[in-house]
N, C-alpha and C positions, 0 to 999 in steps of 0.2 A: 714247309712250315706245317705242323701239323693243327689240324682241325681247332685245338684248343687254345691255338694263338694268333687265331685269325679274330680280327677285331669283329663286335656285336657290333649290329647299328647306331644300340644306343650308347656307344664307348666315346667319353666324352673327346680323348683325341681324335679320333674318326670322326666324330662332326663337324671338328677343327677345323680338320685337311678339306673334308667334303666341302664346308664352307668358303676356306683359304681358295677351292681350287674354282668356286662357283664368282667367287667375289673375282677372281682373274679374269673369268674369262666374261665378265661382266664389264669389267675395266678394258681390255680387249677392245669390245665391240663398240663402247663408248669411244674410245679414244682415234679409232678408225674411222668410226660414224663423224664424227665433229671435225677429223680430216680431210676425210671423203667431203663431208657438206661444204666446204672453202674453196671447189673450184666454179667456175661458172662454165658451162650451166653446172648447179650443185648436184653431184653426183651420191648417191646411196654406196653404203659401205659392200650391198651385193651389185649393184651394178659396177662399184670398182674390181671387183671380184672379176664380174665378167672380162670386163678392157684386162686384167690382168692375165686372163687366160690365151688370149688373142694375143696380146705383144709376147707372152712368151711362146709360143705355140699357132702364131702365125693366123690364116684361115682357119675357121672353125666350122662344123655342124650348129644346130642350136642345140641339139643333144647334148654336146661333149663340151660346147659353152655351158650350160645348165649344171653338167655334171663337176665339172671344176669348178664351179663357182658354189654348187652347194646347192642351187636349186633347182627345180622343178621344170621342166621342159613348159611348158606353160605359163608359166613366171616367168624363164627366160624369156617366152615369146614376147611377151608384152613389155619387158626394162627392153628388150633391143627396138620395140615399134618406138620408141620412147626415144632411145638413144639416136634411131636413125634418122627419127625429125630434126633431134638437136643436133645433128652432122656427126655425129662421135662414131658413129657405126655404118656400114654398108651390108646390105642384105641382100644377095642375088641368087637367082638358082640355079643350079651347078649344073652345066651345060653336061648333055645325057643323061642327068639322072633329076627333073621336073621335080620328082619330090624332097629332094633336099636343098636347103638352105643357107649356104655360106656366107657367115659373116664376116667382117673385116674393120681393121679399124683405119677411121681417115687420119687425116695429116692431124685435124684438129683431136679427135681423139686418141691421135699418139702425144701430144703436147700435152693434152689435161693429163692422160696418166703419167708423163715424167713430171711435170709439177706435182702432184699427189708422191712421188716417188719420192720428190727430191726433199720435199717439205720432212715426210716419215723419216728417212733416212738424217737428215737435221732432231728432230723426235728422239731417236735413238740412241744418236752419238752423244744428246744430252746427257739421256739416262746412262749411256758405258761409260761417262765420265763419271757417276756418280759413284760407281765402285771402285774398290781395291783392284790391283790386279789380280790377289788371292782369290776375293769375290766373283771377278769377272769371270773365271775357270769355273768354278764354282755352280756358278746361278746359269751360264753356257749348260754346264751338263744337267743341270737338274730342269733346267728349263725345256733342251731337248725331249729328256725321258716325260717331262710332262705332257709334251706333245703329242708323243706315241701313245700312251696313259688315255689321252682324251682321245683321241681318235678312236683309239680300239672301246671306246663308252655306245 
C-alpha cells in the first residue's frame, strides 16, 4: 500500500476501527473480570491468568507465571502470597536451586479454575449460537487476525 493510502489519524474510519477495536477489548476484560469475580474465593481476571498458566503448563517459575499471565514479576509475587493463603496455590523452592520458586496449583485451585472454565466456555457457546454458520467462519477469522493485530500493539 502505498504512503498515500495509508489512513491519517484523523480519518474518520480509522477512529472507528481504533474505537471498535478499544471498546473490544474493553468488553474483553469486563466480561472476564465479572467471571473471574464468581468464584469463591473471588478471583481477579490476572490472577485467573495466572491458575491458567499453571494448569496449562504445569509447575511454574514466578517469572514465567508473570510472564504468561501478563504481569510483572512482582505483581506476580504478591496475587500468589494471596493465592497461597487462599490454598489455590503452592509455592516452594526448587530443591538445588534456593532462589527459584515453584508454584503449583492445589486440588482446590484446580477446581476453581475448571468452574471459571466451564462457566466461559457456557459464555461462548451462547454467543456461537448467536451466529450464522456464514458468520461464525467469518468473525473466527477476523477475530483471529485481530488477535495477532493486538498483540503485535
Amino acid at each position: 500500500m502505498a504512503d498515500a493510502e495509508l489512513p491519517q489519524a484523523d480519518d474518520a474510519q480509522f477512529q472507528e476501527f481504533t474505537r471498535a477495536v478499544q471498546d473490544l477489548l474493553v468488553a474483553v476484560r469486563r466480561s472476564r473480570g465479572r467471571l473471574a469475580g464468581q468464584t469463591r474465593p473471588a478471583l481477579s481476571l490476572s490472577q485467573v491468568q495466572l491458575l491458567e498458566s499453571l494448569a496449562d503448563r504445569g509447575a511454574l517459575g514466578v517469572s514465567e507465571t508473570a510472564e504468561y499471565a501478563g504481569v510483572t514479576a512482582p505483581t506476580a509475587t504478591r496475587m500468589l502470597k494471596q493465592l497461597e493463603r487462599d490454598g489455590v496455590v503452592t509455592r516452594a523452592r526448587t530443591p538445588g536451586d534456593e532462589r527459584r520458586v515453584e508454584i503449583a496449583l492445589t486440588e482446590t485451585g484446580a477446581a476453581l479454575l475448571a468452574d471459571h472454565r466451564a462457566r466461559l466456555q457456557e459464555r461462548q457457546l451462547r454467543a456461537f449460537r448467536e451466529f450464522t454458520p456464514e458468520h461464525r467462519a467469518v468473525a473466527t477469522e477476523l477475530i483471529g487476525r485481530l488477535s495477532d493485530l493486538v498483540d503485535e500493539m
